[in-house]
C-alpha positions, 0 to 999 in steps of 0.5 A: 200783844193779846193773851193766848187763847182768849178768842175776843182779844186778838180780833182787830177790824178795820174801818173800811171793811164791808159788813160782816158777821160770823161765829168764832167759837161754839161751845156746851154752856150748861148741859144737865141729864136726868132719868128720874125713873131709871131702870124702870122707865126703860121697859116703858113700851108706850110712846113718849109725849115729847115736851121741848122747849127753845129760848134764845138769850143774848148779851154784849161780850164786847162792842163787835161781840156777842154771845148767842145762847140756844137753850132747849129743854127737852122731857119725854113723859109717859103714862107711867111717869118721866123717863128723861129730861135733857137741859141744854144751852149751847153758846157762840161768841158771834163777832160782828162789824159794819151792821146796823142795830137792826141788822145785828139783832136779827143776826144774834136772834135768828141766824145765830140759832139756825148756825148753832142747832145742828150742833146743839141737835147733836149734843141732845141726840148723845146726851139721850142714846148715852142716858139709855134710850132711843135715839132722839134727832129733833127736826130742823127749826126755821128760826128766822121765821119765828124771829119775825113772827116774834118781832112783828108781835112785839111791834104791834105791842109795843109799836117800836122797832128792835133795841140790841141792848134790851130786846129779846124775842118774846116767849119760847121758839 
């Protein structure tokens, strides 16, 4: 019998199931707020040049699941300094069964992430209002667009197709 609470062991798949993937948990991996100038970047009047960051970095649980992690730096600057910075990664356990190595990355690096972000969004949307500051809402991200762009590029470096184990998007979403 599997242990309580661990997610991973109670999975069983059958062989003659079709093809499928999901999300079985989401969770705050790493979560990191800093206001470096606080108080006084609070009477700062002038609009913040928004910096934001995405990465998304993938490993092997077990052979049917992986984690997926969105990790988005956020930092809003201004004239007179940084007013914040929010380090986010936000993580899902992501069972998959019955898809080829293809289909499995492009799940981990594409759907995954468009599963996660509306969450993720809000996690940094909170994290800035309780640091103080105005709200934050970060506009939808399409990433299976860029997961395509990215493997394209990457094919024409390298002129092969994708490797679960050690494929990863190149650069920042």
């Amino acid at each position: 019998m599997s242990e309580e609470g661990n997610v991973t062991s109670s999975l069983k798949f059958e062989e003659d199931v079709q093809p499928s993937a999901g999300i079985l948990s989401q969770y705050v991996k790493d979560l990191s707020v800093e206001s470096p100038n606080a108080p006084d970047s609070f009477q700062w009047t002038d609009q913040p040049q928004m910096d934001i960051q995405f990465n998304i970095a993938a490993r092997a649980i077990q052979p049917t699941v992986h984690e997926a992690e969105l990790k988005i730096t956020l930092a809003a600057k201004h004239e007179a300094g940084t007013a914040y910075i929010v380090d986010l990664t936000f993580a899902g356990l992501i069972a998959m069964q019955g898809l080829d190595e293809g289909q499995m990355h492009a799940f981990i690096f594409a759907e995954a992430p468009r599963l996660l972000f509306p969450f993720a969004r809000r996690v940094l949307a909170d994290a800035v209002r309780d640091a103080g500051f105005g709200p934050m809402l970060l506009e939808p991200i399409d990433f299976g667009a860029l997961y395509f762009q990215q493997m394209q590029a990457q094919a024409e470096g390298q002129g092969e197709g994708p490797d679960i184990a050690t494929a990863e998007p190149a650069g920042h979403a």
